[in-house]
DRENMI-395166 format. One record per atom (N, C-alpha, C): residue in one letter; atom name; x, y, z. Coordinates in steps of 0.2 Angstrom, whole numbers, plus 5000, padded with zeros to 4 digits. Layout:
# residues N
NODE resn name    X    Y    Z
NODE    A   CA    X    Y    Z
...
# end
This chain:
# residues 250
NODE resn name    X    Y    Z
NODE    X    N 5168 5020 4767
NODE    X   CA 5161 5019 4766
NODE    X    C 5159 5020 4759
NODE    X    N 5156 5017 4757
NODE    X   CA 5150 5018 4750
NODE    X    C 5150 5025 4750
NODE    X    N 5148 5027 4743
NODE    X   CA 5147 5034 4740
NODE    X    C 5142 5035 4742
NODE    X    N 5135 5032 4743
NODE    X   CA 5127 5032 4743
NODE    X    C 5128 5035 4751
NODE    X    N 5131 5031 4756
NODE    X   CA 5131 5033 4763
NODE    X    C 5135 5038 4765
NODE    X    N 5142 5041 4761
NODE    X   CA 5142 5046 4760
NODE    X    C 5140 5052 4759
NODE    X    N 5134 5053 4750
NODE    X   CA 5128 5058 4751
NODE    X    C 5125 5060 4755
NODE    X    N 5123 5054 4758
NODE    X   CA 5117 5055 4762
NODE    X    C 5119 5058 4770
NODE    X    N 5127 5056 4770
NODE    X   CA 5128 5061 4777
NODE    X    C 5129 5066 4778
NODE    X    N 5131 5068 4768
NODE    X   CA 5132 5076 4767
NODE    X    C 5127 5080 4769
NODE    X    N 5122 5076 4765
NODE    X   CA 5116 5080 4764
NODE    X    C 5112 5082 4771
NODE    X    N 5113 5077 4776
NODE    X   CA 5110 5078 4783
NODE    X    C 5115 5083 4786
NODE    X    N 5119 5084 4786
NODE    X   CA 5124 5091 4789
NODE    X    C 5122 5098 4787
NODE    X    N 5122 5095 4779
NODE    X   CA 5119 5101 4775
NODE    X    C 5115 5105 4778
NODE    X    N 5108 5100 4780
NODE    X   CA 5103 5102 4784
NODE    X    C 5102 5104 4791
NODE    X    N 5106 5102 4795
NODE    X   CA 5110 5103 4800
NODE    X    C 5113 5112 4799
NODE    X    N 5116 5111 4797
NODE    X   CA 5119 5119 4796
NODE    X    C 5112 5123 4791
NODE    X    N 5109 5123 4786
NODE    X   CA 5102 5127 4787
NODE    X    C 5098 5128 4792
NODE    X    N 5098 5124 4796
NODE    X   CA 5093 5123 4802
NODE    X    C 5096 5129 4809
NODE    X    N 5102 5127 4809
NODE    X   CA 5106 5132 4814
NODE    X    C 5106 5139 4811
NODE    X    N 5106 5140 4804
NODE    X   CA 5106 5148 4802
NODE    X    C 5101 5151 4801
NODE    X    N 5095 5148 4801
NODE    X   CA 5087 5146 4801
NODE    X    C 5087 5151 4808
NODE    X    N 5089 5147 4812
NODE    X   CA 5087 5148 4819
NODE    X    C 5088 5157 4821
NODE    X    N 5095 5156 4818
NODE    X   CA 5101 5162 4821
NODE    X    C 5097 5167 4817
NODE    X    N 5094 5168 4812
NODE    X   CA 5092 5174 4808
NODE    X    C 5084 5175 4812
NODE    X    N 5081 5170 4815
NODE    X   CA 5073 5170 4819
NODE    X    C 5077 5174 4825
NODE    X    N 5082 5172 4827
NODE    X   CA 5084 5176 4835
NODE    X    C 5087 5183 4831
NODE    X    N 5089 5184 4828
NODE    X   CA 5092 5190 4826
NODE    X    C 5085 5198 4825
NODE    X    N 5082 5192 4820
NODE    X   CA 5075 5198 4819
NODE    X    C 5076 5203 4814
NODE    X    N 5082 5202 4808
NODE    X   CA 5082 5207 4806
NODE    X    C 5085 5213 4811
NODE    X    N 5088 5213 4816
NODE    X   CA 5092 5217 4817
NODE    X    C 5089 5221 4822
NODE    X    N 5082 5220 4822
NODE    X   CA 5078 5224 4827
NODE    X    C 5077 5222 4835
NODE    X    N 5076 5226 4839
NODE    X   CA 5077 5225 4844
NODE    X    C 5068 5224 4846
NODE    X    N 5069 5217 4844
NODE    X   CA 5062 5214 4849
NODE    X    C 5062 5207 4849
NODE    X    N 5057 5203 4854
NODE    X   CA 5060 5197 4855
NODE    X    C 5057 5192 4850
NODE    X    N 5058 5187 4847
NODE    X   CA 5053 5183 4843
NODE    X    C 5049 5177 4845
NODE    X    N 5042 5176 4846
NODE    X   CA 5041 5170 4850
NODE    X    C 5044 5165 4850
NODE    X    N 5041 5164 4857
NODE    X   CA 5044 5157 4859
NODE    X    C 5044 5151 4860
NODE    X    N 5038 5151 4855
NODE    X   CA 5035 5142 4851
NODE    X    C 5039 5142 4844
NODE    X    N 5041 5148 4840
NODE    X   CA 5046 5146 4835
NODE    X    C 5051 5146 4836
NODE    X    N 5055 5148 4842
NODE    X   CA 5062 5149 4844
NODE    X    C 5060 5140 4846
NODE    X    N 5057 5137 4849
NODE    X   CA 5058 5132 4853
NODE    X    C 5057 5125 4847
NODE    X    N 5054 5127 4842
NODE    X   CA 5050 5121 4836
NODE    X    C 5057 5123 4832
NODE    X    N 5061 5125 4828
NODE    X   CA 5068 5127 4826
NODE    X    C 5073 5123 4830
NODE    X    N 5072 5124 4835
NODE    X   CA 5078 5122 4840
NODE    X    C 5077 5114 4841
NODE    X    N 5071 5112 4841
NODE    X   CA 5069 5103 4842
NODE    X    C 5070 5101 4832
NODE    X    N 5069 5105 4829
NODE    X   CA 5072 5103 4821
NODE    X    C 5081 5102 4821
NODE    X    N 5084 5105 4825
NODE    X   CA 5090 5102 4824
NODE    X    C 5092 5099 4828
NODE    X    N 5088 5098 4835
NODE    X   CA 5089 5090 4838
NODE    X    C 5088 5083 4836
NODE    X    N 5082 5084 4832
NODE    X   CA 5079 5079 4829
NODE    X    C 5086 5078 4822
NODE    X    N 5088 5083 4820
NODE    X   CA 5093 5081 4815
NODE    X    C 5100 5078 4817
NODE    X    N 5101 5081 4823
NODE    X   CA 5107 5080 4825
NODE    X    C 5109 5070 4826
NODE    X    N 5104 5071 4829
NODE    X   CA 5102 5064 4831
NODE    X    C 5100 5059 4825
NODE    X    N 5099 5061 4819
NODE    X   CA 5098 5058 4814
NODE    X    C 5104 5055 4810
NODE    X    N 5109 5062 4811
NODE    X   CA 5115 5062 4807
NODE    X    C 5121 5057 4811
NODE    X    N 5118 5056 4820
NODE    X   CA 5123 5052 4824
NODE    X    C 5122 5045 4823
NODE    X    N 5114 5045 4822
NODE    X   CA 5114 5036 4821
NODE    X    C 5116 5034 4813
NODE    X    N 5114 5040 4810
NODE    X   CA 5118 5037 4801
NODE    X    C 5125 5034 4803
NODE    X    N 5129 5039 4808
NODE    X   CA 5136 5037 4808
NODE    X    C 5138 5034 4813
NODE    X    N 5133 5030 4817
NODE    X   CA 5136 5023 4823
NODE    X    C 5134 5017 4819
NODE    X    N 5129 5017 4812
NODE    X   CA 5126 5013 4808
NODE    X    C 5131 5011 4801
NODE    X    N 5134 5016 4802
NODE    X   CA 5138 5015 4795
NODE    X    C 5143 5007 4792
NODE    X    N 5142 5003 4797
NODE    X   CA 5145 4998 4795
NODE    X    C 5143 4992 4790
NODE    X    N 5143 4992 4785
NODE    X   CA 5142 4987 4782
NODE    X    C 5138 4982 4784
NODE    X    N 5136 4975 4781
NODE    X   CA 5133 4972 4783
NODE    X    C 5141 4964 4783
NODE    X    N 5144 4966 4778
NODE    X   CA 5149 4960 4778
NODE    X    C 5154 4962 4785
NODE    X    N 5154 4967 4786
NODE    X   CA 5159 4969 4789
NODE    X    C 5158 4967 4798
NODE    X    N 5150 4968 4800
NODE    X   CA 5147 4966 4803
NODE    X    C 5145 4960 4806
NODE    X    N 5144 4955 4801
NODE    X   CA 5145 4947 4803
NODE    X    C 5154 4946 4804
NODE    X    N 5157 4948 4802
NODE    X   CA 5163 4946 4802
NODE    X    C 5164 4949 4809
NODE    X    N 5163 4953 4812
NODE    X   CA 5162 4955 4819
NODE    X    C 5162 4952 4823
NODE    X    N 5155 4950 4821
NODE    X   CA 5153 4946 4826
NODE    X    C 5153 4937 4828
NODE    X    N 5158 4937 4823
NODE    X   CA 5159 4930 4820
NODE    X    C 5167 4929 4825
NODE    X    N 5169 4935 4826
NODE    X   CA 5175 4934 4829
NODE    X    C 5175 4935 4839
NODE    X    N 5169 4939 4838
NODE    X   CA 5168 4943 4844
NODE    X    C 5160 4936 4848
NODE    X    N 5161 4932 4845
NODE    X   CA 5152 4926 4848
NODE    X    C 5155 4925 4855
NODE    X    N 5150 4926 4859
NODE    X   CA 5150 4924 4867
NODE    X    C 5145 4919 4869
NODE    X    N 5146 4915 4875
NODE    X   CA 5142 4910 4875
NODE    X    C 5134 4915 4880
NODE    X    N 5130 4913 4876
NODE    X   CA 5123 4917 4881
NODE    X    C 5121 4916 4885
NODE    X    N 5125 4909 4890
NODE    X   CA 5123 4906 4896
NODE    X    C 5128 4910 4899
NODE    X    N 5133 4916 4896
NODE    X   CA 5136 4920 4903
NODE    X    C 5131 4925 4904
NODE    X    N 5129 4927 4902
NODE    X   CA 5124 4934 4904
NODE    X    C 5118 4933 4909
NODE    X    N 5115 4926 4911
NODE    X   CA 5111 4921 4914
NODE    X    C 5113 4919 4921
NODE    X    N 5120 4917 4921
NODE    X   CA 5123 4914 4927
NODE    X    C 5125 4917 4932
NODE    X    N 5123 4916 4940
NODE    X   CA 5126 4921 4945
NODE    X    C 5130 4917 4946
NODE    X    N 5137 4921 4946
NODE    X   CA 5142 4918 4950
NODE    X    C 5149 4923 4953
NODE    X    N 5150 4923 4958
NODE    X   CA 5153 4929 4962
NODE    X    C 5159 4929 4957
NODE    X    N 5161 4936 4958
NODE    X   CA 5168 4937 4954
NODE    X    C 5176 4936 4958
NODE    X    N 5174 4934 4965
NODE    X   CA 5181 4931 4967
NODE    X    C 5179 4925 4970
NODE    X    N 5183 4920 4973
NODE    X   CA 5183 4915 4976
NODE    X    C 5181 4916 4983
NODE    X    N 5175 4911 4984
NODE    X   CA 5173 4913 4990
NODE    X    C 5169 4904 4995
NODE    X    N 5170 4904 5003
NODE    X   CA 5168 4899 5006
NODE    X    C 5160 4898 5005
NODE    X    N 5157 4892 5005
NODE    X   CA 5153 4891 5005
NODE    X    C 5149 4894 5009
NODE    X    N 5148 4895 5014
NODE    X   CA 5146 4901 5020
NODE    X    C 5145 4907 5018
NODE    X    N 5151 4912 5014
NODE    X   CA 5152 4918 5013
NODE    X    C 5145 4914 5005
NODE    X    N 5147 4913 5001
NODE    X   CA 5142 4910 4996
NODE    X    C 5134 4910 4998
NODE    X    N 5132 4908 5002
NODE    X   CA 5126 4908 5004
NODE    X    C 5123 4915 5008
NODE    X    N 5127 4918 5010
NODE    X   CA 5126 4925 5015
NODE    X    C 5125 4929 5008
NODE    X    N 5129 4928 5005
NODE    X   CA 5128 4933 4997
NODE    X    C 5122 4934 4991
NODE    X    N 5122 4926 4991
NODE    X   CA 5119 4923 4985
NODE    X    C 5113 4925 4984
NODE    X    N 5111 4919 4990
NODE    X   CA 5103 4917 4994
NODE    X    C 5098 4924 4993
NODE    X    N 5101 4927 4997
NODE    X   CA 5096 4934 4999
NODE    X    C 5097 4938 4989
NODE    X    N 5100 4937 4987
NODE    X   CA 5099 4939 4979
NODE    X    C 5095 4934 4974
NODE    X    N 5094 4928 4976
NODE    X   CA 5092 4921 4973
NODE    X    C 5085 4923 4975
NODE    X    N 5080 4926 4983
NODE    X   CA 5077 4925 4984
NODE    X    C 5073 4922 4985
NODE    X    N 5076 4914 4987
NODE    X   CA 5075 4910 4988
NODE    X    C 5073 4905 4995
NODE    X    N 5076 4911 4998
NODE    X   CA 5077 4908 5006
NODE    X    C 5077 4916 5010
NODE    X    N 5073 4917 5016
NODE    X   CA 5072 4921 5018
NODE    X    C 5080 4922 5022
NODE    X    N 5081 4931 5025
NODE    X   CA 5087 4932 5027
NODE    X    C 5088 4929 5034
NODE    X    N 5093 4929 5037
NODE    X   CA 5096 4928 5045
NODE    X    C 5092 4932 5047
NODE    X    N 5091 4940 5048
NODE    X   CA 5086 4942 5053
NODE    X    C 5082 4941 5052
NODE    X    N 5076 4939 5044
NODE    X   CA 5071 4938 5045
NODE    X    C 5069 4933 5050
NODE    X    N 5072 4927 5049
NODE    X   CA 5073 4923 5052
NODE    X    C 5070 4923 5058
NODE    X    N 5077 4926 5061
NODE    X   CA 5078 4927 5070
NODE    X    C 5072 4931 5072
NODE    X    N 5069 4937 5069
NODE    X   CA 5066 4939 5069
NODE    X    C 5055 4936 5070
NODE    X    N 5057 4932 5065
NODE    X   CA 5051 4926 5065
NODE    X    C 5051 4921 5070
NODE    X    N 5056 4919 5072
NODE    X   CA 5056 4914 5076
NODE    X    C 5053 4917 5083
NODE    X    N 5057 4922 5084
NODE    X   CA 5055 4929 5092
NODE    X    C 5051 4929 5094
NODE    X    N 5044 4930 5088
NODE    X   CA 5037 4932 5087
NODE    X    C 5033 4926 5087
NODE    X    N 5036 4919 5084
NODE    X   CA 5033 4912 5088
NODE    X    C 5033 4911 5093
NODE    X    N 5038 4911 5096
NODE    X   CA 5041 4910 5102
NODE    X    C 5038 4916 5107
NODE    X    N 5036 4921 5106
NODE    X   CA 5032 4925 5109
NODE    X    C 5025 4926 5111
NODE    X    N 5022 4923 5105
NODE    X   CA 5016 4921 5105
NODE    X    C 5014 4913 5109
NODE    X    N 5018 4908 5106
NODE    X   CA 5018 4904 5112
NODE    X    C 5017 4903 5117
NODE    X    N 5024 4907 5120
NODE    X   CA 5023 4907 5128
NODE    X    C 5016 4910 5132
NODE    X    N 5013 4911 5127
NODE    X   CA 5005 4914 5130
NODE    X    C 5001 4909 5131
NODE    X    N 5001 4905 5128
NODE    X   CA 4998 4900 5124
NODE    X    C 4998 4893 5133
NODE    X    N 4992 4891 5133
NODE    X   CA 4989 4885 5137
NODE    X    C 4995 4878 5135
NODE    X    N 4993 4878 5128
NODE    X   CA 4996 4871 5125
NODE    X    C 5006 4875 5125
NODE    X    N 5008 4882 5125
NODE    X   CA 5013 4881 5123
NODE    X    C 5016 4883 5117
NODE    X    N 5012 4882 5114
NODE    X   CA 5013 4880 5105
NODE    X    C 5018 4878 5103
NODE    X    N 5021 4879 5100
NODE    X   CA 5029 4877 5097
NODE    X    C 5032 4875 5100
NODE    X    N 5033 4879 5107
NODE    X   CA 5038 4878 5110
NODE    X    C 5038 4870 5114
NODE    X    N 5030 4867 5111
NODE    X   CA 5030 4861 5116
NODE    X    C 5033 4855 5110
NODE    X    N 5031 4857 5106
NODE    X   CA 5031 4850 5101
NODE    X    C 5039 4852 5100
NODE    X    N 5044 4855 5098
NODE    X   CA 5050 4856 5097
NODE    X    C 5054 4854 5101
NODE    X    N 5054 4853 5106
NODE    X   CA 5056 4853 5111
NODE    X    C 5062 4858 5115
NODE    X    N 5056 4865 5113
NODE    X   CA 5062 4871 5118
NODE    X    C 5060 4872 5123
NODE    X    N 5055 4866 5129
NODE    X   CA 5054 4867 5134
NODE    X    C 5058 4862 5138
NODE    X    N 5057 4862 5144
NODE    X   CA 5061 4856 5149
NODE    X    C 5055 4853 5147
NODE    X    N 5049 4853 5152
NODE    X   CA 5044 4848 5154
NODE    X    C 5039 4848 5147
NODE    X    N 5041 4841 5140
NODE    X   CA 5035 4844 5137
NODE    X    C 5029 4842 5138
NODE    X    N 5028 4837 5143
NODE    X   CA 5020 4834 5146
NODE    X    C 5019 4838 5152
NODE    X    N 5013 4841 5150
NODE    X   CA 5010 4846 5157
NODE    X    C 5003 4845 5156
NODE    X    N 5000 4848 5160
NODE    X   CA 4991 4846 5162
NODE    X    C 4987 4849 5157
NODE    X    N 4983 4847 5153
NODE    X   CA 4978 4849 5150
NODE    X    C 4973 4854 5152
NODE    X    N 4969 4857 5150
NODE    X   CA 4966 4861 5152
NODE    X    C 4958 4857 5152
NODE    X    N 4955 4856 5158
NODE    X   CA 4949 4852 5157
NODE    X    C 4949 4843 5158
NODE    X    N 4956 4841 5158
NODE    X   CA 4959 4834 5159
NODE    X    C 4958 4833 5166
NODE    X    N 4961 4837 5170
NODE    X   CA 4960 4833 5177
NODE    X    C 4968 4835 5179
NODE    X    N 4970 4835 5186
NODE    X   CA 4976 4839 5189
NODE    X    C 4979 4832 5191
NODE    X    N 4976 4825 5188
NODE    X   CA 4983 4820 5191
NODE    X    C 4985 4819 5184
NODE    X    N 4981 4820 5178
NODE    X   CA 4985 4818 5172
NODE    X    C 4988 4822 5169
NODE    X    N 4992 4818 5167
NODE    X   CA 4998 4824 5160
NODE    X    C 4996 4823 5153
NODE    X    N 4994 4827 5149
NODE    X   CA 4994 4824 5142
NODE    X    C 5001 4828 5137
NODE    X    N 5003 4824 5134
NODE    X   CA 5010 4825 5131
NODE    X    C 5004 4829 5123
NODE    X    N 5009 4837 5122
NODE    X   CA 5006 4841 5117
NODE    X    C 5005 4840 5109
NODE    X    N 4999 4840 5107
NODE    X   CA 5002 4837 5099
NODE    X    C 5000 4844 5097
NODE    X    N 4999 4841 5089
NODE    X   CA 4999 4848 5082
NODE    X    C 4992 4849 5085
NODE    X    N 4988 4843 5084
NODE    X   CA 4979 4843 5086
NODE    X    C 4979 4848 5090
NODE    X    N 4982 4848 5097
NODE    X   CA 4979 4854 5102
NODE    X    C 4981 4861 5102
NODE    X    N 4988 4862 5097
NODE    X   CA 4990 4868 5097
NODE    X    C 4983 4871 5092
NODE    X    N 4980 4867 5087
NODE    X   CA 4979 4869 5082
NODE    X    C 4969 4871 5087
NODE    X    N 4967 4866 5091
NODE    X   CA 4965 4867 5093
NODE    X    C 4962 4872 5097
NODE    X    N 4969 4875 5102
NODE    X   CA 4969 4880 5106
NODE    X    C 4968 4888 5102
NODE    X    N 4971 4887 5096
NODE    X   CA 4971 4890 5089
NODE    X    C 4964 4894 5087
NODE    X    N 4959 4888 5087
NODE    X   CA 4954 4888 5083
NODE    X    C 4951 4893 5089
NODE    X    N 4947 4891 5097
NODE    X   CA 4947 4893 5101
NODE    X    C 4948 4904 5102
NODE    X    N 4957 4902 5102
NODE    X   CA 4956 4910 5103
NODE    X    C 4953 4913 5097
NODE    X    N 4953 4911 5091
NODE    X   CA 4950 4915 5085
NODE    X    C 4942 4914 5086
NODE    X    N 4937 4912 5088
NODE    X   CA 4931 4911 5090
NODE    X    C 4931 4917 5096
NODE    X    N 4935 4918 5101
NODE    X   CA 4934 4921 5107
NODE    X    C 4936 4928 5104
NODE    X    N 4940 4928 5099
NODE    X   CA 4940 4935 5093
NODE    X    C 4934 4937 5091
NODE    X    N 4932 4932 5088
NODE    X   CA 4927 4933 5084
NODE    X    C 4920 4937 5088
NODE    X    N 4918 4931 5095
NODE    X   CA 4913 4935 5097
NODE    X    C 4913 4941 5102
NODE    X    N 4919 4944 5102
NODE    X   CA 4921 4951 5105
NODE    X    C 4919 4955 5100
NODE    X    N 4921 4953 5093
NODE    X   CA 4921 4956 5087
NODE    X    C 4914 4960 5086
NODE    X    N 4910 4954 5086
NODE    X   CA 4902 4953 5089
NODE    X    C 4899 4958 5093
NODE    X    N 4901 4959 5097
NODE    X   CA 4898 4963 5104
NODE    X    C 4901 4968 5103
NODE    X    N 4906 4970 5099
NODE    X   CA 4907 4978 5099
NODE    X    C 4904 4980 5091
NODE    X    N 4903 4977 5086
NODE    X   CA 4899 4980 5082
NODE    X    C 4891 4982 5085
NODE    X    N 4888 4976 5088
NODE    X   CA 4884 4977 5092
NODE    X    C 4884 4983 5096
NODE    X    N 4887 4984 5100
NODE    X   CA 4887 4991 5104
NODE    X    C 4887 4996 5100
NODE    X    N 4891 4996 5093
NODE    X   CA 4894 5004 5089
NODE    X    C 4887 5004 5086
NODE    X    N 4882 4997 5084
NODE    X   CA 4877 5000 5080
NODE    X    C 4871 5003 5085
NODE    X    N 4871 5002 5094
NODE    X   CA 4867 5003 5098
NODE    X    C 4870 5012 5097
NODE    X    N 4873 5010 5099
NODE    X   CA 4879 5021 5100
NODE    X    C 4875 5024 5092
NODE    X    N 4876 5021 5088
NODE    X   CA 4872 5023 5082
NODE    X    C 4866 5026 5081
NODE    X    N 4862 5022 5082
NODE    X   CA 4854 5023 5084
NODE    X    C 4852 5025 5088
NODE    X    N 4856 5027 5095
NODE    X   CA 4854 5034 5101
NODE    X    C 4858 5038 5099
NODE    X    N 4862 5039 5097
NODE    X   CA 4864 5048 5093
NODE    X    C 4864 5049 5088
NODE    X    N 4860 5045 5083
NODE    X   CA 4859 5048 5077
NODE    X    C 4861 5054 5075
NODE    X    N 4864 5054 5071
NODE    X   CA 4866 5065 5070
NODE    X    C 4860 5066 5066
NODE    X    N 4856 5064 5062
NODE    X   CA 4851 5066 5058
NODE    X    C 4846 5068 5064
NODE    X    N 4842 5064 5068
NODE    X   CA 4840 5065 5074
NODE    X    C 4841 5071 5077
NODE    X    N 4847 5074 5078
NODE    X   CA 4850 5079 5084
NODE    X    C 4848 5085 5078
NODE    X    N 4849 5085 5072
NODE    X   CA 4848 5089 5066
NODE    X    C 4842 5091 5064
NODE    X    N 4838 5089 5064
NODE    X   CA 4830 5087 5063
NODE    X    C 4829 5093 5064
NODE    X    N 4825 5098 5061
NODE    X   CA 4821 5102 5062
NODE    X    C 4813 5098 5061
NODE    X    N 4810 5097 5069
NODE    X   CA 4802 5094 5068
NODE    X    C 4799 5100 5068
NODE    X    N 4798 5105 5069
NODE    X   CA 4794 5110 5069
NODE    X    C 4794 5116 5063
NODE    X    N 4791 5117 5059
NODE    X   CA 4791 5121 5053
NODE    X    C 4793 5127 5056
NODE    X    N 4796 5132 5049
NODE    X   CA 4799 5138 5051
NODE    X    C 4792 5143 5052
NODE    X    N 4791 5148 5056
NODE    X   CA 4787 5155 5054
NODE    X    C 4785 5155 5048
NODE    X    N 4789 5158 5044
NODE    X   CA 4788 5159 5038
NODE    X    C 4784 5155 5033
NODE    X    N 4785 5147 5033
NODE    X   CA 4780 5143 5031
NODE    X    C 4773 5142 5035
NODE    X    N 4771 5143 5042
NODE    X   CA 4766 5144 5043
NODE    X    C 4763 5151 5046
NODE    X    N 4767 5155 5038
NODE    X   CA 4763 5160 5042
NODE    X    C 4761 5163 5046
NODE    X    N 4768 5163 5052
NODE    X   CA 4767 5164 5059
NODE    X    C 4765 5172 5061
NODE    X    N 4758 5171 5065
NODE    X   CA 4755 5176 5069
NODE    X    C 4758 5177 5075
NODE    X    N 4761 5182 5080
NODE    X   CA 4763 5183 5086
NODE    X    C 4756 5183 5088
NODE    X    N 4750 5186 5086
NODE    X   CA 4744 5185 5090
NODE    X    C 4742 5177 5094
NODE    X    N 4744 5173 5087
NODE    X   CA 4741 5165 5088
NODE    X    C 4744 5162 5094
NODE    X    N 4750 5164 5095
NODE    X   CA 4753 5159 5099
NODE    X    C 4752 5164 5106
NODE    X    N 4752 5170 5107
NODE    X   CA 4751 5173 5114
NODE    X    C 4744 5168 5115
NODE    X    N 4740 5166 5113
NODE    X   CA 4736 5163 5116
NODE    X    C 4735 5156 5117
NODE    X    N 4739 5154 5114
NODE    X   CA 4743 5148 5116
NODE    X    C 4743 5145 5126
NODE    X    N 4742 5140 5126
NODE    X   CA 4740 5139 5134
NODE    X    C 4744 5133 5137
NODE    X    N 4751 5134 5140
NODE    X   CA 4755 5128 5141
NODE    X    C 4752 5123 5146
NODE    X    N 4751 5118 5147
NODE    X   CA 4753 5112 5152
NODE    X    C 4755 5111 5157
NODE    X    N 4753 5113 5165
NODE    X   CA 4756 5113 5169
NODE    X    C 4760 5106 5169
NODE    X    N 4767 5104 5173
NODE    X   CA 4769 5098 5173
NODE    X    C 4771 5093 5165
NODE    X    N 4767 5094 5160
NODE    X   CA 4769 5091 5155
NODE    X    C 4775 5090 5152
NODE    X    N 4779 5098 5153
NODE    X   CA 4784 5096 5150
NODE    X    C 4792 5091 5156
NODE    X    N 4786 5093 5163
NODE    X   CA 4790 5089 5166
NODE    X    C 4793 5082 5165
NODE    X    N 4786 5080 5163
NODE    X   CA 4784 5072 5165
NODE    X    C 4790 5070 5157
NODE    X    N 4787 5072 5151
NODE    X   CA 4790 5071 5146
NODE    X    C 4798 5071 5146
NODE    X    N 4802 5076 5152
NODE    X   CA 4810 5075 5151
NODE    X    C 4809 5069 5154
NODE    X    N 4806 5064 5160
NODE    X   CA 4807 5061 5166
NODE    X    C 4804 5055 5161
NODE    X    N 4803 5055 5155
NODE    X   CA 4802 5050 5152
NODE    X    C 4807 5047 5146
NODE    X    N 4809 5053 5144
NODE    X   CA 4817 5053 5138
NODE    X    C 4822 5053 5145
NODE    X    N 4824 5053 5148
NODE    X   CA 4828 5051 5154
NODE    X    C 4829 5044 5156
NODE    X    N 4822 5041 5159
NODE    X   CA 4822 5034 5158
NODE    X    C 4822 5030 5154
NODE    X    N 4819 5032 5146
NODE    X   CA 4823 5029 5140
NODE    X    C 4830 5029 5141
NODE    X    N 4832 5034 5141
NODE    X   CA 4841 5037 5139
NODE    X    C 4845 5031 5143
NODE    X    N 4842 5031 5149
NODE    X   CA 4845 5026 5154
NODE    X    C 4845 5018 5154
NODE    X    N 4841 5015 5149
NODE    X   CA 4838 5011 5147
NODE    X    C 4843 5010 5144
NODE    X    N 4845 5014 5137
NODE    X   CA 4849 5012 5133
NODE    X    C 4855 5011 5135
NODE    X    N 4857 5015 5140
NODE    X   CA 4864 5017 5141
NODE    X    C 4866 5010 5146
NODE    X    N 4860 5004 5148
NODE    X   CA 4861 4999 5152
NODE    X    C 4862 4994 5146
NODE    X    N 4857 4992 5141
NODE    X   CA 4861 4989 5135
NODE    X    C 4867 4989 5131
NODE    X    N 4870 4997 5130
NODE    X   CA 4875 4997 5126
NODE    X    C 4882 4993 5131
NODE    X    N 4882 4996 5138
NODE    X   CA 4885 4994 5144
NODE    X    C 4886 4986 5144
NODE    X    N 4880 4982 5143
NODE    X   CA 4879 4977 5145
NODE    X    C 4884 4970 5136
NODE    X    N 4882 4976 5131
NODE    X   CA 4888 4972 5126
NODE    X    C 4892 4975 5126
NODE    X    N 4898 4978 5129
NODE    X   CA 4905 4980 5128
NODE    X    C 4907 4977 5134
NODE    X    N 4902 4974 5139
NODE    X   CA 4905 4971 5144
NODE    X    C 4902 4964 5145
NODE    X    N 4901 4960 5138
NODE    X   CA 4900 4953 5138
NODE    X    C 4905 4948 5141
NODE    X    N 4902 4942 5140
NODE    X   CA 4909 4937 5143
NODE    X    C 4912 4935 5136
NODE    X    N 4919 4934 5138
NODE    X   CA 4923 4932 5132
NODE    X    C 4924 4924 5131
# end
């Protein structure tokens, strides 16, 4: 190595061993038996980390510059190998694809697959038109009766009708959708919880309440009857509309 990079590794060591006897005399204390904080024990201790580490990279760096291209002048690889997936033994083109693919992310796996396919085919065989299973031909019979055509004709199934069987159930989604917001906002606005909370009547205190005032107070024969028999057949009113949209036609 050079003299200059020599120096300089001395000099880091040098500082390195200051730093450790630095340390060792903060823990000793002068010999006395008490503990010395633990923000100076721990700021000492990251100084001869931070040095340690200085002195490591001087000495993984020390290579010349001549000495370095000649390196790597012997040691050049092509940088299309670091790029290239290619298995490390010899393998079938089957075994190849079971490997690759799912690492290439390219093409979805065998279960996802089989799995996908299940959930077409499931949904399908619900289906009026059939869906998939008509146009693919994974049924026996693929002309069967239309829905609304008439019971002596057959119409053989296209993309059209699946798509528009399709359209269809997502509409008869939709206005179900419809009639239960409807309803949650009817349920809403007959139990309002502010309503059940509501204090309508002032406290005493605010008006001043006299025990004399209200002894002479003079109730209503029947009034308060008629009033429940009137919030009743409301109640019941509403309870006929909310009933009446959670049990619409689909």
């Amino acid at each position: 190595l050079p003299i200059s990079q020599l120096e300089s590794l001395r000099f880091k060591a040098n500082q390195i061993v200051e730093s450790i006897q630095t340390l060792q005399r903060t823990i000793e204390a002068g010999g006395q038996n008490v503990m010395p904080p633990w923000p100076d024990i721990l700021s000492k201790y990251n100084l001869i980390l931070s040095q340690t580490h200085s002195f490591y990279s001087s000495l993984t760096s020390s290579l010349s510059a001549s000495q370095q291209s000649s390196l790597s002048q012997t040691q050049t690889r092509s940088p299309y190998e670091k790029i290239v997936l290619h298995p490390a033994v010899g393998m079938t083109d089957q075994q190849f694809d079971n490997e690759m693919i799912p690492l290439l992310r390219n093409q979805q796996t065998t279960d996802v697959l089989q799995q996908e396919n299940a959930t077409v085919r499931r949904l399908a065989e619900c289906m009026v038109t059939r869906g998939t299973l008509a146009t693919s031909g994974m049924q026996n019979q693929s002309d069967q009766p239309m829905p609304g055509v008439g019971m002596g004709r057959t119409h053989r199934v296209t993309q059209e009708d699946i798509l528009r069987e399709c359209a269809e159930i997502r509409d008869a989604h939709d206005r179900r959708v419809e009639r239960a917001e409807r309803a949650v906002l009817l349920l809403r606005d007959k139990y309002e919880w502010k309503q059940r909370v509501e204090v309508e009547v002032e406290e005493p205190e605010e008006l001043e309440w006299d025990p004399r005032v209200s002894q002479k107070n003079v109730t209503v024969p029947g009034g308060s009857d008629a009033d429940v028999d009137a919030e009743e057949g409301q109640s019941s009113d509403e309870e006929e509309v909310v009933e009446g949209e959670l049990a619409g036609d689909d």
